[in-house]
One Martini backbone bead per residue (centre of mass of N, CA, C, O) as a GRO file, in nm:
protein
  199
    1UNK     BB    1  -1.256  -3.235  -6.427
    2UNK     BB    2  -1.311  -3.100  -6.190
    3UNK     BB    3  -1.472  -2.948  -5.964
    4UNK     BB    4  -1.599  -2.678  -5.818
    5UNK     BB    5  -1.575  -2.494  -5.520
    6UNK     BB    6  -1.820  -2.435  -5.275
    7UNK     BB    7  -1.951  -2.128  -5.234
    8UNK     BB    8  -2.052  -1.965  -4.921
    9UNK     BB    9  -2.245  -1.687  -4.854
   10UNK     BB   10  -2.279  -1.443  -4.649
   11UNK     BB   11  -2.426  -1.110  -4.592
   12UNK     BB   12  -2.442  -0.996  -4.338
   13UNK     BB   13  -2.157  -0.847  -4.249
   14UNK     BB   14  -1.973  -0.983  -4.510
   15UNK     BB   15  -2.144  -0.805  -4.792
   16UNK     BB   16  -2.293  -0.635  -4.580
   17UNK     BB   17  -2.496  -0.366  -4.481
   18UNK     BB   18  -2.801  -0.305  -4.247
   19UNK     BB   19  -2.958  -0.004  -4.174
   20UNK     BB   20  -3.150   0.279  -4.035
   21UNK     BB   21  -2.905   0.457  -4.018
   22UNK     BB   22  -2.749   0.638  -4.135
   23UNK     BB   23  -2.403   0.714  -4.253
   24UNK     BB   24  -2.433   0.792  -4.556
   25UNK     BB   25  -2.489   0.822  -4.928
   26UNK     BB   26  -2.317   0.529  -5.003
   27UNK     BB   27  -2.549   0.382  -5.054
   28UNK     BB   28  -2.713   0.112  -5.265
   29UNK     BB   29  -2.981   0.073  -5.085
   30UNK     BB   30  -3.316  -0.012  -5.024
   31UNK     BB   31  -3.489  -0.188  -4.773
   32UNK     BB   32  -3.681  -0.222  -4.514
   33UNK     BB   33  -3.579   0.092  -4.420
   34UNK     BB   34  -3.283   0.019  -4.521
   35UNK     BB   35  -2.956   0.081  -4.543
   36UNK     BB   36  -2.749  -0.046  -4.785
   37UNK     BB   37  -2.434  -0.163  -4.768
   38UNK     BB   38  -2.160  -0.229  -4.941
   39UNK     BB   39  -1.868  -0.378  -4.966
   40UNK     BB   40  -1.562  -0.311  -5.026
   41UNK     BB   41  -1.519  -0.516  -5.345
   42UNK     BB   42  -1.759  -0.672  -5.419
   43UNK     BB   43  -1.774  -0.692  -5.742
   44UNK     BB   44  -1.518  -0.815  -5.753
   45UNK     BB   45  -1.532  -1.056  -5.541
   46UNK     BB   46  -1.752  -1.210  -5.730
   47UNK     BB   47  -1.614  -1.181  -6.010
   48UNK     BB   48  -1.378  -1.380  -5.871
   49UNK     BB   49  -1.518  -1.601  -5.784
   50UNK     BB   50  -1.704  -1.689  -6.037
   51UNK     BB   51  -1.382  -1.786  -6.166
   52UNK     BB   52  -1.375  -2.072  -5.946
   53UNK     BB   53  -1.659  -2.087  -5.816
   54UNK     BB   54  -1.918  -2.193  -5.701
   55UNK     BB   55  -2.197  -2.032  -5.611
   56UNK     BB   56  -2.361  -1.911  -5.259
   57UNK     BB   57  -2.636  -1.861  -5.039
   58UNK     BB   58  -2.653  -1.810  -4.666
   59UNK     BB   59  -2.885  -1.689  -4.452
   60UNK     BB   60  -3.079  -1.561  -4.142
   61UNK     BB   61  -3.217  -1.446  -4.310
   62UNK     BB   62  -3.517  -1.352  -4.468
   63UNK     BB   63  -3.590  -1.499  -4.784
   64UNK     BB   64  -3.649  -1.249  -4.903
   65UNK     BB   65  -3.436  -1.051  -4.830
   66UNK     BB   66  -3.225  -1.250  -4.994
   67UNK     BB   67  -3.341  -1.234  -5.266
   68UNK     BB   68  -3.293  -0.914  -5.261
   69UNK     BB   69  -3.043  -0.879  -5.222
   70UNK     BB   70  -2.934  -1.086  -5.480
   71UNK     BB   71  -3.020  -0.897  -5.688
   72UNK     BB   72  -2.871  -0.638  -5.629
   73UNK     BB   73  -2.528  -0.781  -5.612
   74UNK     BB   74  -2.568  -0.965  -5.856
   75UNK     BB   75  -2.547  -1.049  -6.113
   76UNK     BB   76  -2.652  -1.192  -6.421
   77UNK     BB   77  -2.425  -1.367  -6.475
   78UNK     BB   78  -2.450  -1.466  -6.174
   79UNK     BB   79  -2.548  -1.790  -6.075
   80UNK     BB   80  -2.646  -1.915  -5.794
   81UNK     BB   81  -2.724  -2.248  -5.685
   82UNK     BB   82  -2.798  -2.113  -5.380
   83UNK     BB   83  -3.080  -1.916  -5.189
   84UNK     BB   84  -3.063  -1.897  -4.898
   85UNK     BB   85  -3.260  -1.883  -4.556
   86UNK     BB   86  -3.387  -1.944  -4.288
   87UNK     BB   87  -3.555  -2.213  -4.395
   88UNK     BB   88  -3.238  -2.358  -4.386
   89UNK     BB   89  -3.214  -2.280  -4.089
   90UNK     BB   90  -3.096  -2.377  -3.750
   91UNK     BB   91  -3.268  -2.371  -3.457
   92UNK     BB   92  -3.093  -2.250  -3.169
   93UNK     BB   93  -3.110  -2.281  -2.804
   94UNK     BB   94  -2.953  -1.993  -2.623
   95UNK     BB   95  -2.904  -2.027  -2.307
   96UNK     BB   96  -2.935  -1.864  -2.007
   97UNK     BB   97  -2.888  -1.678  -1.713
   98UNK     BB   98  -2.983  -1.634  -1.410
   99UNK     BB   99  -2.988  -1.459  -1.120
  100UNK     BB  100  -2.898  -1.766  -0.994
  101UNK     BB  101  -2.720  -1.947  -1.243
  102UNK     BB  102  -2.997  -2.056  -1.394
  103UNK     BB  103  -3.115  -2.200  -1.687
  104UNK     BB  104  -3.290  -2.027  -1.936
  105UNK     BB  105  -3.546  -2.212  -2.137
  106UNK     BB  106  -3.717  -2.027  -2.205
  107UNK     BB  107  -3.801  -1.756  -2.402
  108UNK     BB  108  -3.554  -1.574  -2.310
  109UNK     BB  109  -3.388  -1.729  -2.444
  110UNK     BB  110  -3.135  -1.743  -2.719
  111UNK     BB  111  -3.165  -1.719  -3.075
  112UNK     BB  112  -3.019  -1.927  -3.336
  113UNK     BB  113  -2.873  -1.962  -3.676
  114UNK     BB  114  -2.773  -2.269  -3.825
  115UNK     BB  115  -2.524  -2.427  -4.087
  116UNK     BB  116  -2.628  -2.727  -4.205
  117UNK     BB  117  -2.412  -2.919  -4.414
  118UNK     BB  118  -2.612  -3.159  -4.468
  119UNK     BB  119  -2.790  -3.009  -4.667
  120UNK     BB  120  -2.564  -2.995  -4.891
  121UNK     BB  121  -2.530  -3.275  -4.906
  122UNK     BB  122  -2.796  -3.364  -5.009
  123UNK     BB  123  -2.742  -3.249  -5.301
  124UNK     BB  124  -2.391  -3.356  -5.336
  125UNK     BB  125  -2.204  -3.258  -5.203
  126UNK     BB  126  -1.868  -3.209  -5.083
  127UNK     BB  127  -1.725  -3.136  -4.792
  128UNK     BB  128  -1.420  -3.065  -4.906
  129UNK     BB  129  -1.592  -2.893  -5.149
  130UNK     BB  130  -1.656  -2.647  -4.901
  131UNK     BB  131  -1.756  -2.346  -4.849
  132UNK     BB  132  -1.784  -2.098  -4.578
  133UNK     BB  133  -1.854  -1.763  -4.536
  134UNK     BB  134  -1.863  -1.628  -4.197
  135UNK     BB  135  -1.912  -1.354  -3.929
  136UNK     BB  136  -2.043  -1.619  -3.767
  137UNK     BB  137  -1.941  -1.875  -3.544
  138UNK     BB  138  -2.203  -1.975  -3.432
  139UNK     BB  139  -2.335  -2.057  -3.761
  140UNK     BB  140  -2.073  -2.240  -3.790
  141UNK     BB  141  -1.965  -2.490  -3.544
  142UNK     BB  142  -2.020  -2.760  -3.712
  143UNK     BB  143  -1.805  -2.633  -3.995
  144UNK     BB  144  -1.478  -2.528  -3.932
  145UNK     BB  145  -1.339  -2.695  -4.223
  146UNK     BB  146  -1.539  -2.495  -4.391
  147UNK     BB  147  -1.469  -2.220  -4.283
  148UNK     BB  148  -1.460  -1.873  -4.252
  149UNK     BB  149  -1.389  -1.537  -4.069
  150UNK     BB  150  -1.497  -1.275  -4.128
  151UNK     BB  151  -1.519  -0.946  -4.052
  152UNK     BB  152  -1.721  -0.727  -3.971
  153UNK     BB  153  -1.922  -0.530  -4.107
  154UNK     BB  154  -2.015  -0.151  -4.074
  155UNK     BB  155  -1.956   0.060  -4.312
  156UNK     BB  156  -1.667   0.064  -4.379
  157UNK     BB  157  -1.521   0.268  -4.630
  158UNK     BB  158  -1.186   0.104  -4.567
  159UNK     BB  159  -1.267  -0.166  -4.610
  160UNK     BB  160  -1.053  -0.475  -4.725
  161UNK     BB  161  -1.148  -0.777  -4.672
  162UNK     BB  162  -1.217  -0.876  -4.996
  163UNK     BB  163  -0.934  -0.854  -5.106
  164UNK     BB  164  -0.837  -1.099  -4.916
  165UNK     BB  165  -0.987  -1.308  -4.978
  166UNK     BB  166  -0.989  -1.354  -5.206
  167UNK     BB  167  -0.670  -1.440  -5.251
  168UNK     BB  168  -0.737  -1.667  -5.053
  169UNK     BB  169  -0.917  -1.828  -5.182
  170UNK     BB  170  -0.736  -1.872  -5.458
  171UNK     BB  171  -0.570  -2.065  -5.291
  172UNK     BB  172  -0.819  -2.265  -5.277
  173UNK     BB  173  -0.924  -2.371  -5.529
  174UNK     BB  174  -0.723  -2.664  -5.598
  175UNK     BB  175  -0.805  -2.788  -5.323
  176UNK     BB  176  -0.921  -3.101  -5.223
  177UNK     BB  177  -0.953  -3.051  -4.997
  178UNK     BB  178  -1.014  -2.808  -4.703
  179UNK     BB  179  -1.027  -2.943  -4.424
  180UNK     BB  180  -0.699  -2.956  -4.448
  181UNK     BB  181  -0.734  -2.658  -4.388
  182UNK     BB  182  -0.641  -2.411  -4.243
  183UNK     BB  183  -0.884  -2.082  -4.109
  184UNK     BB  184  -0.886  -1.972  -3.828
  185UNK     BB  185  -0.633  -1.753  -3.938
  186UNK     BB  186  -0.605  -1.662  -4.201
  187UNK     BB  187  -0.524  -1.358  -4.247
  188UNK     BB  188  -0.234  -1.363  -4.063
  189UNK     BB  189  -0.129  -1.550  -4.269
  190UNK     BB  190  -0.133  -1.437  -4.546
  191UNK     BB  191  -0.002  -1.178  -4.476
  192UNK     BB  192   0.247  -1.288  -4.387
  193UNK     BB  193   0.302  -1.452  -4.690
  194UNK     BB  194   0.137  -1.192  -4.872
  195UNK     BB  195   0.052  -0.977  -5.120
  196UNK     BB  196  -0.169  -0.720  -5.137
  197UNK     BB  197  -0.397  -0.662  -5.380
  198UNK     BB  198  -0.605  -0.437  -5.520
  199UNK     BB  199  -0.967  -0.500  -5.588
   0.00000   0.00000   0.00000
């Protein structure tokens, strides 16, 4: 039997939102005096994925909050393959433009921190058989064969995100190959010709 595809998960804006003003009364928890609100449908959402693939976690916040954040949200019976943050990517400087025109590489210019599959596959994993679900594709810039790009959560509770992606997922357990599908406009695609059914 094959192996099941490694599906690895961004937290913030992905499957949680965590803000310093409160939204409503129906946060999750509070954590680094932040208000963590879960996306609707995530518990659903994790216990249909850890029925079809390895979870995994991979985010650039950092590896504390990364870590207690995950030990809030995922059961006790799934367990992650690997809970990784910021000390496991890769830091690219976004130079910026000063007002004369020309790039500002010093200070100023603006970091993010990408997810180099590279890193996955030095643990043995193939990369046909992984995906990466992150709501900032400029974090998974350099494996877009691999990418997902749900829409950012910012606290609606009518958001309905998880319960779609699940079932596009559940389409995707048993490709062979992953990035032989395209997924830039998955939501679109499958809403076209799929009912979904609520989380």
């Amino acid at each position: 039997m094959e192996d099941k595809i490694l599906l690895i998960l961004d937290l913030d804006e992905t499957l949680i939102h965590a803000t310093v003003n409160k939204l409503g009364d129906d946060f999750a928890f509070e954590l680094y005096q932040h208000y963590v609100y879960k996306r609707p449908g995530l518990d659903a959402f994790i216990a249909a994925c850890a029925e079809k693939f390895d979870l995994a976690v991979w985010s650039s916040a950092s590896d504390g909050y990364v870590k207690q954040v995950v030990a809030q949200i995922f059961p006790t019976a799934v367990k992650p393959v690997f809970v990784w943050g910021r000390s496991r990517c890769t830091p690219l400087v976004l130079p910026r433009l000063d007002e004369y025109g020309y790039y500002n590489l010093d200070g100023a210019s603006h970091y993010e921190y990408a997810k180099i599959l590279k890193k996955v596959k030095r643990l043995g994993f193939d990369l046909e058989r992984v995906l990466i679900v992150d709501d900032t594709p400029e974090k998974v810039r350099n494996c877009y064969g691999n990418a997902i790009y749900p829409t950012p959560f910012l606290g609606d509770p009518d958001d309905n995100e998880l319960a779609v992606l699940a079932q596009f997922l559940h389409s995707l357990h048993d490709v062979q190959n992953v990035r032989s599908i395209e997924k830039r406009h998955w939501k679109q695609q499958f809403l076209a010709g799929n009912e979904v059914t609520p989380g």
